[in-house]
C-alpha positions as CSV (number, residue, x, y, z in Angstrom):
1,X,-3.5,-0.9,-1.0
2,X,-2.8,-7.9,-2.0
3,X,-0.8,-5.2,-2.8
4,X,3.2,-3.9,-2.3
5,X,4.5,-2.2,0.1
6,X,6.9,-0.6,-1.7
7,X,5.2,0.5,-4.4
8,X,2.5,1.9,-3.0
9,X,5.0,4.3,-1.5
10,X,5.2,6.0,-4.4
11,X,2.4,7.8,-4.4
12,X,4.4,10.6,-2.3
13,X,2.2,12.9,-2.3
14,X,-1.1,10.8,-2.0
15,X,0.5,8.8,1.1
16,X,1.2,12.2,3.0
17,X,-2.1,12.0,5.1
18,X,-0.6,10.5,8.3
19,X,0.3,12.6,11.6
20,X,-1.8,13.3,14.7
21,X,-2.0,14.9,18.2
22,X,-3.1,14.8,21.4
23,X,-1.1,13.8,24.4
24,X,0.8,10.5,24.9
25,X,-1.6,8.0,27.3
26,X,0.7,5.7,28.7
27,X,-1.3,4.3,31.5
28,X,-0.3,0.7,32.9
29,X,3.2,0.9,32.6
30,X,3.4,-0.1,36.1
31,X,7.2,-0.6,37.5
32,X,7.3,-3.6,39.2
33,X,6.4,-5.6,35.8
34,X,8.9,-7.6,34.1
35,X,9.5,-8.8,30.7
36,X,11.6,-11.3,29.3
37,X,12.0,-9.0,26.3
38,X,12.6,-6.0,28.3
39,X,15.1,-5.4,31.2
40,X,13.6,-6.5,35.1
41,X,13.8,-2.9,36.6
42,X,12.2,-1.4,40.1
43,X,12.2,1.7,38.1
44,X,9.6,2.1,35.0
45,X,11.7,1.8,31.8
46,X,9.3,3.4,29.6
47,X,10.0,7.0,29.6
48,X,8.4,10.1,27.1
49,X,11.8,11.5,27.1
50,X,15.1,9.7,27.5
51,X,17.7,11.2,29.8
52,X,20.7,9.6,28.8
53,X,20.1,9.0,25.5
54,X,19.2,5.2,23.9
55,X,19.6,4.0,20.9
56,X,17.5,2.0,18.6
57,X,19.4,0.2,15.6
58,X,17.4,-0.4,12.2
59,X,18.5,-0.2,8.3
60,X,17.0,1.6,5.3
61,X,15.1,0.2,2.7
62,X,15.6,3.8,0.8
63,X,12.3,4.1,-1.7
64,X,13.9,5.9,-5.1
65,X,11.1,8.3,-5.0
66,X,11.9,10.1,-1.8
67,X,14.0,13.5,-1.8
68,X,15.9,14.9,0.8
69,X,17.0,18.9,1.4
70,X,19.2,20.9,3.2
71,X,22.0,18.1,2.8
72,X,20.2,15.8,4.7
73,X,20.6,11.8,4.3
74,X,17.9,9.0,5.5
75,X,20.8,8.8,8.0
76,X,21.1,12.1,9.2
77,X,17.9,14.0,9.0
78,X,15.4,15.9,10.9
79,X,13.5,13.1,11.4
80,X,16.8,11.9,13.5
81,X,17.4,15.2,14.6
82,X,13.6,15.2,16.2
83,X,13.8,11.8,17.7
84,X,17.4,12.6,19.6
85,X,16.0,16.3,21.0
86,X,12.1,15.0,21.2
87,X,12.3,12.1,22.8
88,X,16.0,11.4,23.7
89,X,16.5,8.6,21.2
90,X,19.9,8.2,19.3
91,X,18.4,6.3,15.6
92,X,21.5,3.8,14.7
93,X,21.2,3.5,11.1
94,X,23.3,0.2,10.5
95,X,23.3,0.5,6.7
96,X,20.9,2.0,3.7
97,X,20.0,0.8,0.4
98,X,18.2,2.3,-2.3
99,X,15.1,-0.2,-2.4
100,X,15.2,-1.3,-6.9
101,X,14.6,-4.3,-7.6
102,X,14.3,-5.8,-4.5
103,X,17.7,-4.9,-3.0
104,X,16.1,-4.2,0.4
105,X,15.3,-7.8,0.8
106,X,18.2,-9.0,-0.6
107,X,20.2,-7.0,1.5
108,X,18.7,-8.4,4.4
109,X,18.9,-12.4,3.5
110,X,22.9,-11.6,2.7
111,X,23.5,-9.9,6.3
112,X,21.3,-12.6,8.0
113,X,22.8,-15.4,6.4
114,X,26.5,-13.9,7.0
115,X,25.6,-13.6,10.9
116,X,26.3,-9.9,10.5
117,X,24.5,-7.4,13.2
118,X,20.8,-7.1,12.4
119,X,18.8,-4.1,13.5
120,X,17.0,-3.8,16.6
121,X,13.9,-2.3,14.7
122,X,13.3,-4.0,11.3
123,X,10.2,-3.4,8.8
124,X,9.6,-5.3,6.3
125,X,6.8,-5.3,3.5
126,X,3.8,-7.2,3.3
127,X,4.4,-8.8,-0.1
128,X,7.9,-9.9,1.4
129,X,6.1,-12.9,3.3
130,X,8.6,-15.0,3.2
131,X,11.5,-13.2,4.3
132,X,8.8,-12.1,7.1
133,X,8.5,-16.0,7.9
134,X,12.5,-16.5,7.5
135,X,13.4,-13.5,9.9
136,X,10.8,-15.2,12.8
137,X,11.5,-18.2,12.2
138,X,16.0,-17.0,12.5
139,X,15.5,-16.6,16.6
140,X,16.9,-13.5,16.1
141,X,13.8,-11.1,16.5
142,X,11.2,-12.2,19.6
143,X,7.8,-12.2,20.7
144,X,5.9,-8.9,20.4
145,X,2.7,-9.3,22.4
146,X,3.7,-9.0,25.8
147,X,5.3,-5.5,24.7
148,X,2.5,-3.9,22.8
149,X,0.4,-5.0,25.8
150,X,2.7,-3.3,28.1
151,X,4.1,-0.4,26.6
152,X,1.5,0.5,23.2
153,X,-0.8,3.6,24.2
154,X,-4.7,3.2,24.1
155,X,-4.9,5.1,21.0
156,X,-2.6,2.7,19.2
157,X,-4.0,-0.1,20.5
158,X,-7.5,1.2,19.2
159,X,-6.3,1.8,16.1
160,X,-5.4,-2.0,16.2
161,X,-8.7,-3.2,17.1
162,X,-10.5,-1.8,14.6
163,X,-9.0,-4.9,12.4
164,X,-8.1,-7.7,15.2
165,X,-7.4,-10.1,11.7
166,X,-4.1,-7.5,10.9
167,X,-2.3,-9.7,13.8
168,X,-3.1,-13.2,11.5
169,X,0.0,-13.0,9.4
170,X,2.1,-12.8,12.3
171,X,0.8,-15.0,14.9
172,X,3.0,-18.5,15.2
173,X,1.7,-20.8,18.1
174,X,-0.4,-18.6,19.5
175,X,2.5,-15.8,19.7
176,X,2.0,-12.4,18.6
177,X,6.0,-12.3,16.1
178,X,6.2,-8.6,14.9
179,X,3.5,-5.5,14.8
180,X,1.3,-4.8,12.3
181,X,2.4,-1.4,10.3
182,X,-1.4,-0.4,10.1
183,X,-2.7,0.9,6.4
184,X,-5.6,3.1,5.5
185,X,-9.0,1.5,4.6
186,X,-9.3,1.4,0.6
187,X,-5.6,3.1,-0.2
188,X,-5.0,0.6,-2.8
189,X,-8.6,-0.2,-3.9
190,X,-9.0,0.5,-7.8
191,X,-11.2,3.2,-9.7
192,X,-10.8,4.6,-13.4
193,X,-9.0,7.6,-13.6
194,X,-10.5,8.6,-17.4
195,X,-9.5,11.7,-19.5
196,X,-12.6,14.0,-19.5
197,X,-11.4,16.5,-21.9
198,X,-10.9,13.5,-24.8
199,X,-14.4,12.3,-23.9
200,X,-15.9,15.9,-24.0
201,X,-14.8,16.6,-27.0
202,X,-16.1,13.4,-28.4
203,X,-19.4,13.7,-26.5
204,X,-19.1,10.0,-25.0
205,X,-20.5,9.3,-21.5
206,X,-18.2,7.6,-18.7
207,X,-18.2,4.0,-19.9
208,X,-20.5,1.7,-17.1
209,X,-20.1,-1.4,-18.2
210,X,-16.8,-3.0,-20.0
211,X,-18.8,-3.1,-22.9
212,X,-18.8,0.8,-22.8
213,X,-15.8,0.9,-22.0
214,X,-14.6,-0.7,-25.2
215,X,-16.6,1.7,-27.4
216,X,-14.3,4.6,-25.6
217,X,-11.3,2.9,-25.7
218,X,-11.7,2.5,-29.7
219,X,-12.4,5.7,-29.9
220,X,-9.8,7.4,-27.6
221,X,-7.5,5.4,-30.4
222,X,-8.9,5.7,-33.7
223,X,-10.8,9.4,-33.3
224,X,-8.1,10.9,-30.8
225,X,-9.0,14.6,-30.0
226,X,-5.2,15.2,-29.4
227,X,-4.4,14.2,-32.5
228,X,-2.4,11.4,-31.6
229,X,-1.9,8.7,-34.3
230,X,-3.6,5.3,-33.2
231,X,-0.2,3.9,-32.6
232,X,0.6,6.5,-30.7
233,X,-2.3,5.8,-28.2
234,X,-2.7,3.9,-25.4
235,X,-6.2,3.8,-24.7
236,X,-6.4,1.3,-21.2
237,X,-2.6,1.6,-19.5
238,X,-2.2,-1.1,-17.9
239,X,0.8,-3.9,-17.5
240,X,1.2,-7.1,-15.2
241,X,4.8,-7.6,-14.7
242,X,4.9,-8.0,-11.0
243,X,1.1,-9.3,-10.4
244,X,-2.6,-8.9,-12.1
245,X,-3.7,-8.1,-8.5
246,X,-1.3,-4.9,-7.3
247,X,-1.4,-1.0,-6.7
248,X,-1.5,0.7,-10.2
249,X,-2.5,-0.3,-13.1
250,X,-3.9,-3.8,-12.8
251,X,-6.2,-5.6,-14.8
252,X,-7.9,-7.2,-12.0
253,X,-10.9,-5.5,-12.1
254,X,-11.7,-6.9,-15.3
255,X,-11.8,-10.6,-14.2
256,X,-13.8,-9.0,-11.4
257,X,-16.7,-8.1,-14.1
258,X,-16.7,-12.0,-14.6
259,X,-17.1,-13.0,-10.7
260,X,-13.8,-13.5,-9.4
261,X,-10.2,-11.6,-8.6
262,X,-7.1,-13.3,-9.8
263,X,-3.9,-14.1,-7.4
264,X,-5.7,-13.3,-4.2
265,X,-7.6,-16.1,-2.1
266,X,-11.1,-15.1,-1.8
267,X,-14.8,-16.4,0.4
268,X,-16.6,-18.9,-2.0
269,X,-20.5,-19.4,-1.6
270,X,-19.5,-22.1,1.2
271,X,-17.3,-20.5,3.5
272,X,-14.2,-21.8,2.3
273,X,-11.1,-20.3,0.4
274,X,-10.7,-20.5,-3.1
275,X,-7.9,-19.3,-5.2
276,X,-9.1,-16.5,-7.8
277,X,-6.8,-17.5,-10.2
278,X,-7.6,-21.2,-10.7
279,X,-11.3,-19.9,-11.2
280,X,-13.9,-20.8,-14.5
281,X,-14.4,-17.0,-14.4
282,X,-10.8,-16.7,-15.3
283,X,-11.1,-17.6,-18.9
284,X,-14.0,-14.8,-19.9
285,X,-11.6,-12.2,-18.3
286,X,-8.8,-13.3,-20.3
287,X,-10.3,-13.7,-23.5
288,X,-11.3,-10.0,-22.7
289,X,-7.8,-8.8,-22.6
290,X,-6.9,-10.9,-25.4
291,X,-9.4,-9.2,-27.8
292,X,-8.1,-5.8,-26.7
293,X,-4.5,-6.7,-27.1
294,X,-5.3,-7.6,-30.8
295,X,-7.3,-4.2,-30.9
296,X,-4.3,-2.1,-29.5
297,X,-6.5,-1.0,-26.5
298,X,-3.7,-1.9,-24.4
299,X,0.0,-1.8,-24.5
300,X,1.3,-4.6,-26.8
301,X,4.5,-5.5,-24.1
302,X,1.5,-5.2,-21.4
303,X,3.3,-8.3,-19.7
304,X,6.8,-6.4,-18.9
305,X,5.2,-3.3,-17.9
306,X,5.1,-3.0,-13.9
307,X,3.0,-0.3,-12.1
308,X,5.3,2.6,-12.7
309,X,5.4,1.7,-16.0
310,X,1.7,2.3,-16.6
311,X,2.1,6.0,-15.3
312,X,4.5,7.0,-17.5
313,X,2.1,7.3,-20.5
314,X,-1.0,8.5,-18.2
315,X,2.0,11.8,-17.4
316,X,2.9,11.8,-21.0
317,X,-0.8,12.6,-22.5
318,X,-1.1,9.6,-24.6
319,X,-3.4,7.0,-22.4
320,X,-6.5,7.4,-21.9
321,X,-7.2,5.7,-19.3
322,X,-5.6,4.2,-16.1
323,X,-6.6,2.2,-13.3
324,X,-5.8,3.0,-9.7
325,X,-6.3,4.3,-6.0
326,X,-8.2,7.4,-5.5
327,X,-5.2,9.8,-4.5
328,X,-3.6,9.6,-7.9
329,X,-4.8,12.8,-9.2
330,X,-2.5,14.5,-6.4
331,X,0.5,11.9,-7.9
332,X,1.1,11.2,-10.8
333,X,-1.7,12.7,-12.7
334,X,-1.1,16.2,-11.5
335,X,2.0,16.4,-13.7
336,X,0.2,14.9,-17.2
337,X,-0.6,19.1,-17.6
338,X,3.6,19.6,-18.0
339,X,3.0,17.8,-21.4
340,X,-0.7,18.3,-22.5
341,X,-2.0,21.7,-21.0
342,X,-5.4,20.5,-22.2
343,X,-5.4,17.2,-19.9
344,X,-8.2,17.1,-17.1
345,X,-8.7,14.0,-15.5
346,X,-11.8,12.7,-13.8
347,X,-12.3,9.8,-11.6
348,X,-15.1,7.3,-12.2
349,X,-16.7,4.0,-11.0
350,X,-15.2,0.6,-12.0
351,X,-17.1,-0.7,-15.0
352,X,-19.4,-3.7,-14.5
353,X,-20.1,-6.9,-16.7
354,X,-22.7,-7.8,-18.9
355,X,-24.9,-9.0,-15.6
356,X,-23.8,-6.0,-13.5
357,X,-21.2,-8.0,-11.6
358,X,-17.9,-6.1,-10.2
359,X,-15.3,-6.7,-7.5
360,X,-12.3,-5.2,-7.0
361,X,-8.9,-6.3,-5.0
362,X,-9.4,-4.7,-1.5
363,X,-7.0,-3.0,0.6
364,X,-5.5,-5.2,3.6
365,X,-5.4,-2.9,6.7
366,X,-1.3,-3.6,7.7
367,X,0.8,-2.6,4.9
368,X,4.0,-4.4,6.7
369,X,5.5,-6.0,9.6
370,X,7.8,-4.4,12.2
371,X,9.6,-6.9,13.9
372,X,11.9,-6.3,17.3
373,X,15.5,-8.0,18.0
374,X,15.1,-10.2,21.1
375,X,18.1,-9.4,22.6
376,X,17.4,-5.7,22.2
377,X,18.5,-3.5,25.4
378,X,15.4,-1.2,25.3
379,X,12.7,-2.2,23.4
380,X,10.2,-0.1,25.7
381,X,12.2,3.1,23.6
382,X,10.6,2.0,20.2
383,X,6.9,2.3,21.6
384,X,8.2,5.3,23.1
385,X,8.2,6.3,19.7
386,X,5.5,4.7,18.0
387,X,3.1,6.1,20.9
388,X,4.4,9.7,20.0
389,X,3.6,9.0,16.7
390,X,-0.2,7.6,17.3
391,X,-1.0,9.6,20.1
392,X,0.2,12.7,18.2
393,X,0.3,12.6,14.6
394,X,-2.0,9.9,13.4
395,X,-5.3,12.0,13.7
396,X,-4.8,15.1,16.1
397,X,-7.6,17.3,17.2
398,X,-7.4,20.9,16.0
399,X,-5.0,23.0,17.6
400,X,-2.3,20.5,18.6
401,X,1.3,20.3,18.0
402,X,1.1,19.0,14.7
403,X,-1.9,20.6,13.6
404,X,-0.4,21.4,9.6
405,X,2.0,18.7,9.6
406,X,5.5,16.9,11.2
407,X,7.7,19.5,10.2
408,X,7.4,23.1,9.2
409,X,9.4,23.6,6.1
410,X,9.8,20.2,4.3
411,X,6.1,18.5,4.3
412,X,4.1,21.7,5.1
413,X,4.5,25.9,5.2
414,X,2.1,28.6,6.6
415,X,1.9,31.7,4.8
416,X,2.1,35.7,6.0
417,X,-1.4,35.1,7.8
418,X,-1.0,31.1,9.2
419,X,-2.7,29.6,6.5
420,X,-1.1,26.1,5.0
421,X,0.5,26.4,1.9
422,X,-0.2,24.1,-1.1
423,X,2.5,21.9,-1.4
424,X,3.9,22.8,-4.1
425,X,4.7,26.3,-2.7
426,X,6.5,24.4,0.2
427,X,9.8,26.9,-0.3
428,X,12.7,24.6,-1.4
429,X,10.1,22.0,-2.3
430,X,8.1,19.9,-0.6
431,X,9.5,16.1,1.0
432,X,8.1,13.3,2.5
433,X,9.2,13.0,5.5
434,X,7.2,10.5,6.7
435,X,9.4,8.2,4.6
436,X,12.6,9.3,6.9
437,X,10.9,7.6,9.8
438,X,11.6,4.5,11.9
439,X,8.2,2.9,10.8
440,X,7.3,4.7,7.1
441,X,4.4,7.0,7.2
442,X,5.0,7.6,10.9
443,X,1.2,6.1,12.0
444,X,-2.1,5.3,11.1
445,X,-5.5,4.8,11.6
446,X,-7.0,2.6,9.0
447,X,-10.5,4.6,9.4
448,X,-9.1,8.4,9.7
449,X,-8.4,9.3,6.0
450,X,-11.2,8.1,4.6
451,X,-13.3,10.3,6.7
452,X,-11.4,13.3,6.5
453,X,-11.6,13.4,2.5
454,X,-15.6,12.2,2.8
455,X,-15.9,15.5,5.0
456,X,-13.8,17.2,2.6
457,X,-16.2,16.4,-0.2
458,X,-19.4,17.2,1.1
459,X,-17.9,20.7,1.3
460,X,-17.2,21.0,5.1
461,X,-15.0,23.3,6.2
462,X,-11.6,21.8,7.3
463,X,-10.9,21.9,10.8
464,X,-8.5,19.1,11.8
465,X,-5.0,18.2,10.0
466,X,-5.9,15.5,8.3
467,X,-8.8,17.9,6.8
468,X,-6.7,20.2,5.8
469,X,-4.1,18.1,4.6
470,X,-6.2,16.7,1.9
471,X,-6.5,19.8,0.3
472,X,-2.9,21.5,1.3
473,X,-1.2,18.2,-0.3
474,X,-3.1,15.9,-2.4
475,X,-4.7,16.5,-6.1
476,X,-7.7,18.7,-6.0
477,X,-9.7,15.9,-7.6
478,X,-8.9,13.7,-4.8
479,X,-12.0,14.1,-2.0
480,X,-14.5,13.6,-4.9
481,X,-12.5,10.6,-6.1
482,X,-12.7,9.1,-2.7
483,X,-16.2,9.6,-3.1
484,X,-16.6,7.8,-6.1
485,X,-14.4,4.7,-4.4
486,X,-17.1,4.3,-1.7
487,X,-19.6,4.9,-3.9
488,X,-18.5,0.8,-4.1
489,X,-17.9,0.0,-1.2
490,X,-19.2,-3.5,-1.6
491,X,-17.6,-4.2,-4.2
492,X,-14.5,-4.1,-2.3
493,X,-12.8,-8.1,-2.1
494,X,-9.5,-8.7,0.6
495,X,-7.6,-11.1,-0.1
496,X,-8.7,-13.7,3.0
497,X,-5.1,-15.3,3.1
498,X,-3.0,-13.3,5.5
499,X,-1.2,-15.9,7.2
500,X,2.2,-17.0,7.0
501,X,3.5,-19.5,3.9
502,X,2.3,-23.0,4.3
503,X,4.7,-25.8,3.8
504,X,3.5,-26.4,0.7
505,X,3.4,-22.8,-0.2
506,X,7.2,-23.2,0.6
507,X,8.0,-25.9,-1.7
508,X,5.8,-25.1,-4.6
509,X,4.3,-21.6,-4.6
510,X,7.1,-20.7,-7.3
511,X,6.6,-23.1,-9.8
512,X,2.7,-22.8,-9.6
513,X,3.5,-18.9,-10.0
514,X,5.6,-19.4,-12.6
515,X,3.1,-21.7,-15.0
516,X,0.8,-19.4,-13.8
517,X,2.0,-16.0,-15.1
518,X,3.4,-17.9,-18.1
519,X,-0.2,-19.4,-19.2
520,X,-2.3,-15.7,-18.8
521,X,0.7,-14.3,-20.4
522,X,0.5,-16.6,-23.5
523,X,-3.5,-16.7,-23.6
524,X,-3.4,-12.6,-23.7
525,X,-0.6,-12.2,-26.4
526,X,-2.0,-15.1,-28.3
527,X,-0.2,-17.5,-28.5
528,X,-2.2,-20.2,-26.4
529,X,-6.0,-20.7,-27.0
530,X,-8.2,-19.7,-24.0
531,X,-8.8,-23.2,-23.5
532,X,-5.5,-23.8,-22.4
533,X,-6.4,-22.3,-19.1
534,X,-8.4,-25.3,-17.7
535,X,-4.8,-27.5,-18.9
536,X,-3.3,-24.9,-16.9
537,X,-5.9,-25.2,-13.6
538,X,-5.2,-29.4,-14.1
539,X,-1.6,-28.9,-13.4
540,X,-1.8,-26.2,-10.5
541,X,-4.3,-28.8,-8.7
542,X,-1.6,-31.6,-8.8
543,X,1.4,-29.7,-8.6
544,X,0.7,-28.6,-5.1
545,X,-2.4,-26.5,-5.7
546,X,-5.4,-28.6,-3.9
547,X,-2.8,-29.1,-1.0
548,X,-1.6,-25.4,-0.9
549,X,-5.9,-24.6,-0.9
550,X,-6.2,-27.5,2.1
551,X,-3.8,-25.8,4.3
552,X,-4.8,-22.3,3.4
553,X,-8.5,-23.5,4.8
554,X,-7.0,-25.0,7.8
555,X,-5.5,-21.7,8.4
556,X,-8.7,-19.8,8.2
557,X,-10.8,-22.2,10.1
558,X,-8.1,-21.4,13.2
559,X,-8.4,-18.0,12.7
560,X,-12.2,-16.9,12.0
């Protein structure tokens, strides 16, 4: 999983299934070309191994999830290590922040805006659009096309044509401004991750319709097998603090049962964009959360919980029921048996409404923007990098270098007979590594995950590293899960609007976000009638709303 970068990172061991092999195709790197972005040489700049040494600047946007051993910093790790004695590369880190709050971004504006050094290498989120659009539009990182056209492998580039539309977001004139950091297909689409022991041992059914899924909710909370008093229950955790439309824990899915997806821009019946959010549907979906907020089916300060948040009761045994990705059984589900040894969790289809309608927010396939300094001595060294991380991690054949994972000892471990270890026997404990990286997650291809756990669940024997990584690292419920997400598949809504802010959208986008959030919010904790929405679609539409949806459609009509 439109969703956030950031926080979709901390699903650290769900997010491990990245790394590939096979060897680095590097055709057409022919030595007599030039490039304004890339020094005019008779000899070919691009090299597999560097011999003196160059070095690529960048700065750390540190996620507070990620772990580090044997003394090692984002700074000074083997990651580092590997990239200096792999592929003669010297990784300049000009500062690090832990990324709360925002202070990755922030940290960024403040060295932009005090004409301090900026990185060579910079990526930034996909929900950071605007510092995306502030950084191209500063002069200080260049025009990326002409580079990945030179320098990107095949298999990269393949991996970036399975999606041409990732490129959208960062075109300007025509100009390709930064690389797409590619995502897996349906990371951050939703499913219900439901307690089967609770309804066991009330003999209820899955719920398949919201309907349903109210009877269960009432009775997760009044008739608890745990023994939890009601108020002790959260029967549906969920929370919208940073968006209705996000990663974990989201109630989008429930406007979905009603025909549309809030905060996203989605296809209406014509062709054209329409904003979810500013839909008629709208106001069944939020009289729907304001009955269960009066109910106690879902958390009474639902409106300051974020997606983290939602977990916490989920890992403590006292929800019932949470919304998310497929790979949450591998994190954070997997530790709700520390507190309630009882706890089994199952994953099930997203309920429908009354007419069988459902939709869910779909996963965009670039997670984040790289973007690359113009004046940067050797940009050919980042695809250097980048083409040993396609062409050799993102989905290796069996037998290669990285056939278990990136490195021996911190993200995977063979035993006595050179069978992969379950993570959790990783001696010292298992890291992410692919968070130590120059681009997070090292590489991937959108498609290669979702085949691997398919293959997994039909009960194929694991051959490849991706295979085997599915059930060396995530949740054991995971493969079926995934199974039960595509069991969907077309319920599965993008959200069409991936290019850049609009000039309205610069101007206005807060306040309409603002009067937004504060409407559903007072709807859902009752303190506005549901009527108050249409007041509230009135005054998006003049305050910048009908312009914001004109330029948005003059976007897409350039681009599809």
């Amino acid at each position: 999983m439109a969703r956030t970068w950031k926080t979709s990172s901390l699903a650290v061991l769900a997010l491990t299934m990245v790394i590939s092999a096979g060897l680095m195709g590097c055709s057409g790197k022919d030595s007599g070309d030039s490039n304004t972005s890339a020094p005019a040489n008779t000899e070919n700049v691009y090299k597999e191994k560097y011999d003196p040494e160059v070095t690529i600047s960048t700065a750390w946007g540190i996620d507070p999830t990620v772990t580090f051993k044997n003394g090692e910093t984002i700074e000074n790790s083997v990651a580092t290590k590997w990239a200096k004695e792999e592929l003669g590369i010297n990784i300049n880190s000009l500062w690090s922040v832990t990324d709360t709050n925002g202070a990755f971004a922030t940290k960024v504006r403040l060295s932009m805006s005090s004409r301090q050094n900026m990185p060579d290498i910079i990526t930034i989120g996909s929900n950071e659009s605007q510092l995306i659009q502030d950084l191209i539009e500063s002069g200080i990182y260049g025009e990326v096309g002409e580079l990945f056209d030179k320098y990107a492998s095949d298999t990269w580039k393949k991996a970036m044509d399975i999606d041409p539309t990732v490129w959208n977001s960062v075109t300007r004139d025509g100009k390709k401004m930064g690389i797409p950091v590619l995502d897996y297909a349906y990371n951050n689409d939703y499913i219900l991750w439901i307690r089967q022991d609770w309804l066991d041992a009330l003999n209820l059914k899955a719920p398949t319709t919201l309907d349903e899924l109210e009877q269960v909710m009432d009775a997760f909370k009044n008739n608890n097998p745990s023994g939890l008093a009601p108020n002790k229950v959260v029967p549906l955790s969920i929370g919208f603090k940073n968006s209705m439309n996000t990663w974990m824990g989201d109630p989008s899915w429930i406007f979905g049962a009603a025909g549309t997806l809030p905060q996203q821009w989605n296809l209406d019946e014509e062709g054209k964009l329409e904003y979810g959010s500013v839909q008629p549907e709208m106001k069944e979906g939020l009289q729907t959360l304001r009955n269960w907020f009066e109910k106690g089916y879902i958390p009474q300060e639902v409106a300051l919980w974020d997606e983290n948040k939602t977990a916490e009761p989920a890992v403590a045994g006292t929800a019932g029921i949470i919304p998310g990705p497929y790979w949450m059984s591998g994190w954070p589900l997997t530790d709700t048996v520390k507190n309630d040894p009882k706890a089994v969790w199952k994953p099930y289809a997203i309920p429908t409404g009354a007419d069988g309608t459902a939709m869910r927010h779909g996963t965009n396939f670039a997670s984040a923007v790289t973007l690359i300094k113009k004046d940067m001595e050797h940009p050919e060294a980042f695809f250097t990098y980048q083409n040993y991380m396609f062409d050799q991690f993102a989905d290796p054949a069996a037998g290669s270098k990285h056939d278990f994972g990136l490195f021996e000892g911190y993200d995977y471990e063979l035993d006595a007979n050179g069978n992969q270890k379950r993570y959790d026997e990783v001696e010292g404990g298992y890291v992410n590594v692919l968070r130590y990286l120059l681009v997070r997650d090292g590489a991937r291809i959108p498609d290669a995950q979702m085949k691997a756990l398919l293959s997994i669940a039909d009960g194929k024997e694991a051959t490849t590293r991706l295979e085997r990584e599915v059930q060396a690292n995530y949740g054991l419920e995971t493969p079926n899960a995934a199974k039960v997400l595509m069991s969907q598949e077309d319920i599965s809504y993008k959200d069409m609007f991936t290019g850049p802010p609009t000039e309205t959208m610069k101007s206005k986008l807060d306040y309409l976000n603002k009067i937004e959030n504060q409407t559903f919010n007072e709807i859902i904790y009752g303190n506005k009638p549901v009527d108050s929405f249409d007041t509230f679609v009135q005054t998006w539409k003049a305050g910048g709303g009908d312009k914001i949806t004109e330029e948005v459609n003059t976007w897409y009509d350039s681009v599809k």
